[in-house]
N, C-alpha and C positions, 0 to 999 in steps of 0.2 A: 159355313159358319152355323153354329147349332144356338141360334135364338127362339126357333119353335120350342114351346112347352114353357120358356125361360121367366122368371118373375120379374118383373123394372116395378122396385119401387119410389114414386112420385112425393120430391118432399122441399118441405121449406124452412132450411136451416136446419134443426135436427127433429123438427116434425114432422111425422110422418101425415102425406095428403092421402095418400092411398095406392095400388098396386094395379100393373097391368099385366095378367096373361096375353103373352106373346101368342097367335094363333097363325098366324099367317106373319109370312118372313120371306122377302122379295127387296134384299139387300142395297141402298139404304134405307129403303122402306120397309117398317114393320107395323103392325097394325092387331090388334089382342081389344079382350074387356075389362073395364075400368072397373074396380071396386072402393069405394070410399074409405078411408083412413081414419082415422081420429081426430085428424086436423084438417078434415075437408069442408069441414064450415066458412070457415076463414079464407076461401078460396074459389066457394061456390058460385058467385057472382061471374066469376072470371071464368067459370065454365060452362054458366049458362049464357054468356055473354058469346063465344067462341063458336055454342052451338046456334046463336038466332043466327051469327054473321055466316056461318054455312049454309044455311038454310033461307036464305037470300033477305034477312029481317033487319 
């Protein structure tokens, strides 16, 4: 399956959070970087949030 290189973008309702290059693709895991969206304000919490709870906080 050709997900390398591929764009996913991240949205909520019809706004756009933001987009991930796909970089690594290890089916069903895939794992790319995040770029912010237009409507990534509104959602920011919920991703600083995600990253304390990885990060053992």
């Amino acid at each position: 399956m050709g997900f390398q290189g591929g764009v996913w973008q991240v949205r909520s309702g019809d706004q756009r959070v933001g987009e991930i290059l796909v970089d690594e693709a290890d089916f069903p895991w895939l794992s790319g970087s995040f770029t912010p969206g237009p409507a990534f304000d509104t959602v920011r919490d919920l991703f600083a949030r995600e990253l304390e709870q990885e990060s053992g906080g």
